[in-house]
Each structure stands twice: as structure tokens, then as C-alpha cells.
C-alpha positions in Angstrom: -127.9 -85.1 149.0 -124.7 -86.6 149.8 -124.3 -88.4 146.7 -124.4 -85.2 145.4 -122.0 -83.6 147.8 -119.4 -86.2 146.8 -119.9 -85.9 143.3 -119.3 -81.7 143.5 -116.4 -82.7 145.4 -114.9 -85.1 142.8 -115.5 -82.7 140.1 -113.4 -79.9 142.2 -110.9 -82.0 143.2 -110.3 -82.8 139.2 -110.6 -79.7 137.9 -108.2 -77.7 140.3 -108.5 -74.9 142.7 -108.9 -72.0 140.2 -112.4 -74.3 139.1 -113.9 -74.3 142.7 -112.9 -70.8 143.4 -114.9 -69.7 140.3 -117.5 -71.7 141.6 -118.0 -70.4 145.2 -116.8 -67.1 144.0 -117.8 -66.0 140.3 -118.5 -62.5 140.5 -114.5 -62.1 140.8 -114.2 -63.4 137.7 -114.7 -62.2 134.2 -116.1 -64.5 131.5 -114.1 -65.0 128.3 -115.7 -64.7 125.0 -113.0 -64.2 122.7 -111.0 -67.5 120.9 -108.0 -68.8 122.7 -104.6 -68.8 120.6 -101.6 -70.4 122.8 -98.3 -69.2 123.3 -96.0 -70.8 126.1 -93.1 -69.0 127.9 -90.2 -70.5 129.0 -88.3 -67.7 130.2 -85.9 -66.6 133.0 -85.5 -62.9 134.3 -83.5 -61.5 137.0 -85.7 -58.4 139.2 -84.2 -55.7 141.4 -86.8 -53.9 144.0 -85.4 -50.2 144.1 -87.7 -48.8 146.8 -90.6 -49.6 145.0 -89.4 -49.3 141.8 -89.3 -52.6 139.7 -85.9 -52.9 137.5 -83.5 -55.0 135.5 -81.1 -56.5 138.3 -77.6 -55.3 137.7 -75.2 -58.2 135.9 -74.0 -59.6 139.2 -76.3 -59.0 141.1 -76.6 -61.2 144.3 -80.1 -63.2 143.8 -81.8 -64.1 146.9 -84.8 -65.8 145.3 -86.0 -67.5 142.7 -89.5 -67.2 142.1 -91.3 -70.0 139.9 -94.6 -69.0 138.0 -96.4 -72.1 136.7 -100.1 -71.5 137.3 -102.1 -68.7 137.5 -103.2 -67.9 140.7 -99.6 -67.8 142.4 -97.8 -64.7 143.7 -94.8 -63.7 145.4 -93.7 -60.8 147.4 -90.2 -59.5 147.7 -88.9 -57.0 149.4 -86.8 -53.4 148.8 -83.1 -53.9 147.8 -83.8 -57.4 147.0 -82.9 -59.3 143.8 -85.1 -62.1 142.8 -84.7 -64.9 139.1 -88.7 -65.4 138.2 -88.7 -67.5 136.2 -92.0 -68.8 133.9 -92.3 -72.1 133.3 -94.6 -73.0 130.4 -97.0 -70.2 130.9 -99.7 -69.4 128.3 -99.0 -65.9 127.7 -101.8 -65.5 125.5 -104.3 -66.1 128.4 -102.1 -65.2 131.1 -100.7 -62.2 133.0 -98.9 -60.3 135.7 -100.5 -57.9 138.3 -98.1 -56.0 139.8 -98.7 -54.8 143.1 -96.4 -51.8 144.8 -97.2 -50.8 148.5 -96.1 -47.7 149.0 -95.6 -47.9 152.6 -92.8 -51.0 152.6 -91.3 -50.7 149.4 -92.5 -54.4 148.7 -93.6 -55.4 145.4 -96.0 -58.4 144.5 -96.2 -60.3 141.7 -99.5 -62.0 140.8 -99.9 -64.5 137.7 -103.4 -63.8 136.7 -106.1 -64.7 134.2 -106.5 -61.9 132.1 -109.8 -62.2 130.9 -111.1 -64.2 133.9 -109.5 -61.7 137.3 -110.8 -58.3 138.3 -108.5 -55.6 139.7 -109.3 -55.2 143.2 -109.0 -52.2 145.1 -108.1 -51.8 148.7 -106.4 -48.7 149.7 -105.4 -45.1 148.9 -103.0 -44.7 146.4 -102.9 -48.7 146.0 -101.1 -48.9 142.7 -101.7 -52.2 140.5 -100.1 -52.8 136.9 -101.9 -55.1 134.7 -99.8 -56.3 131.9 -100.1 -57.9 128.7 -103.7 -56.4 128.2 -104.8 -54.2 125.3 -108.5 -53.5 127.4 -108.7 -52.2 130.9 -110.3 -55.0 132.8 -113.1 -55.1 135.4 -112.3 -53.1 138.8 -113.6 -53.9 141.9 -112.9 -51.1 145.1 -113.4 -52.7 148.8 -116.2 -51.7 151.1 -115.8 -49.2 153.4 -113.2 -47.0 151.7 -113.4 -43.4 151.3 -114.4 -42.6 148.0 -111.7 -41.8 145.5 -110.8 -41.4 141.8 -110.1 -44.4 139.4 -107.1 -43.2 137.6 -106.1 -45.7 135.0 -103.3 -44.5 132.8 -101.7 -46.9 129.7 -98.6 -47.9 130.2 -95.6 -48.2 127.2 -92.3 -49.8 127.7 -88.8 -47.8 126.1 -89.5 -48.3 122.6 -93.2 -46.9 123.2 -94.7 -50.3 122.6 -98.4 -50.2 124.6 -97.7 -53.1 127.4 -101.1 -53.1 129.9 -102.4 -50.5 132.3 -101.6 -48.6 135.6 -104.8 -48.3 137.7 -104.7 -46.4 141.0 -107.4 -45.6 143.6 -106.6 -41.6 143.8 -105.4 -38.9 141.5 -102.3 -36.7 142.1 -104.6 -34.3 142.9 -105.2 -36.3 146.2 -101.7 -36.9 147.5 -100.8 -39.9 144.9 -98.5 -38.1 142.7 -95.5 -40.2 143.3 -97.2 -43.8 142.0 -98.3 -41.9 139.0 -95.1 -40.0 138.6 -93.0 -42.2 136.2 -95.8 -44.0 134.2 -97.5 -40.2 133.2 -93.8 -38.9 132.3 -93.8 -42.0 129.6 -97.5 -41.5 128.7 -96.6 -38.4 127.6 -93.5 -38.9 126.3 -94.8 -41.3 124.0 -97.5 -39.3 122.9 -95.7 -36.4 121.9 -93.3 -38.4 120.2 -90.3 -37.7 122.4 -89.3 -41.4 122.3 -90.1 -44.7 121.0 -88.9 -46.8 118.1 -91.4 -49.2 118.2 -88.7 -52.3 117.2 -89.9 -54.8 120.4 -92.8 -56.3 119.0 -91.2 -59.3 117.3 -91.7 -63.2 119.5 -88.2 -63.5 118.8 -87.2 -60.3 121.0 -85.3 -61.9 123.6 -86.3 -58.3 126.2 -89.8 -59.1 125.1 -90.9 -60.4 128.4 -88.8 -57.8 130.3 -90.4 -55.2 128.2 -94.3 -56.2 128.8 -93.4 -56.2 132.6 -92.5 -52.6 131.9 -88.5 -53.3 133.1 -85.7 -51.3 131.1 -84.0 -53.8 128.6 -80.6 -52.9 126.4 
């Protein structure tokens, strides 16, 4: 038995932390079926936090932080009138993501590298608010125990050019007090479905807003 024990524990200490945590935990994962095509990021991008609201940071900007995403797994939280450089460092965009995470009572947003085929949306409070981007499926959601029971809404998201860039998904409708997280992504929803706006011109690799645009940030 404690052969054993050592052996599990070499294997997890080769294999990294994401391997172990599927191990101990795999019902908060999803399995991947589909063929793996790669496309590393280098990029940098400068954030603003406007109460909430996630937007290009102004030319000038002071940055207080730069954020480095290298691995899926990490995240980082910044606050309201704060302007962050994120910056991805040979990310697989192909297999990776961004959840991001708005609470509505601070103002402070979070930004989660995820596995997109692999990480459920999880679910923890009224009006929680999570964007999943780079996703053309809505993924598995998981609600905590013990909440109050409350819609699902999840509503597609497109950036300015109407270009489909991942999902909103929120745990209550407007209906139920939630009408300002929704606010912004239905106006666009429908906007884009009516044809109001949208040239659809941001799909190209080459787009240097490409990144900006599938985080759902307003590029010139």
C-alpha cells in the first residue's frame, strides 16, 4: 500500500496540479472528445474596471498591475477604477479560455484562465454573473447547495462587429431583480439580431483587437 501511495504521488507531482485536481475531483470537469488544433497567444492588453464594467484602458492610463496568464487554472482579481496590462504568455487559445467573474456588490472583476472543454460554470449567488469566452457551446453548469432556486439565464454574447464571442450565464432573470447584469449584453443580443450593427470584419488571426474583442472589450 505504500508503494502504491508513493507511486500516485510521483505520477501527480509529474503531471501538475490541474492532473491531481481532476483526479480527486472529476465531476468538475468536462471530458473532451473533440481533436485538439493549437494556437498560442502572445499578447498584451491594457484593462480598465468601470464599476463593474470591463473596458479598453484609456491611452495613458496609469497601470497598477500586470497580470500574467500562463496556465490554466490562474486568476486575478482587480478592483473598480483600476487599470491592469494582462498579459498571455503562450496560451493555447484553442483549448483555453477566460471566465469572467463580476461581483456586483464591490465592483471587482475576476479573471479566470480556464479549460474550456474540461471547467464547469459554477454558481454561487443571486445575480452572480460569469462570462465564458471563446466558446461556441454553452458548457456544463453547476449551482451551489443551499441556494434559493432561481433561473439559468444564459444569453450569447457578440463583440462590436457582431462576431458571436462566448456566453453570459447568470443565476436569475430580470424578472427577479438582475436586470442590471443582463442590461448591456441583451441590448447587443438584440442589436445584433435585428441587424442594427455588426460588420462582421474581426474574424481574421491577423486582427490585432482580436483578443480584445473575444473578451467582449470595445476596440477602434
Amino acid at each position: 500500500m505504500r508503494t502504491f501511495k508513493i507511486i500516485c504521488l510521483t505520477l501527480v507531482l509529474m503531471t501538475g496540479c490541474k492532473t491531481a485536481d481532476m483526479i480527486f475531483h472529476p465531476d468538475d470537469f468536462i471530458k473532451r472528445d473533440s481533436p485538439r488544433q493549437y494556437e498560442f497567444v502572445h499578447d498584451t492588453i491594457k484593462l480598465y474596471n468601470d464599476q463593474g464594467e470591463m473596458s479598453d484602458a484609456i491611452k495613458g492610463a496609469s497601470i497598477n498591475r500586470r497580470l500574467v496568464f500562463s496556465n490554466v487554472g490562474e486568476s486575478y482579481k482587480f478592483k473598480s477604477g483600476e487599470a491592469v496590462e494582462v498579459i498571455m504568455d503562450g496560451i493555447d487559445m484553442s483549448v483555453a479560455g477566460f471566465d469572467i467573474v463580476t461581483d456586483d456588490n464591490t465592483g471587482d472583476i475576476t479573471l479566470k484562465l480556464i479549460d474550456k472543454a474540461f471547467t464547469k460554470v459554477k454558481l454561487e449567488s443571486k445575480c452572480q454573473t460569469i462570462v465564458r469566452t471563446g466558446i461556441d457551446y454553452v458548457p456544463k453548469i453547476e449551482v451551489a447547495q443551499g441556494l434559493k432556486p432561481e433561473q439559468i439565464v444564459v444569453t450569447p454574447m457578440f463583440d462590436d462587429d457582431c462576431n458571436k464571442i462566448g456566453y453570459q450565464i447568470r443565476y436569475g432573470s430580470t424578472e427577479k431583480g438582475c436586470r442590471k447584469e443582463a442590461r448591456e449584453v441583451l441590448t447587443k443580443f438584440k442589436d445584433c439580431e435585428d441587424g442594427k450593427i455588426g460588420n462582421n470584419k474581426s474574424g481574421n488571426k491577423k486582427d490585432p483587437c482580436r483578443i480584445k474583442r473575444k473578451l467582449g472589450i470595445p476596440c477602434p
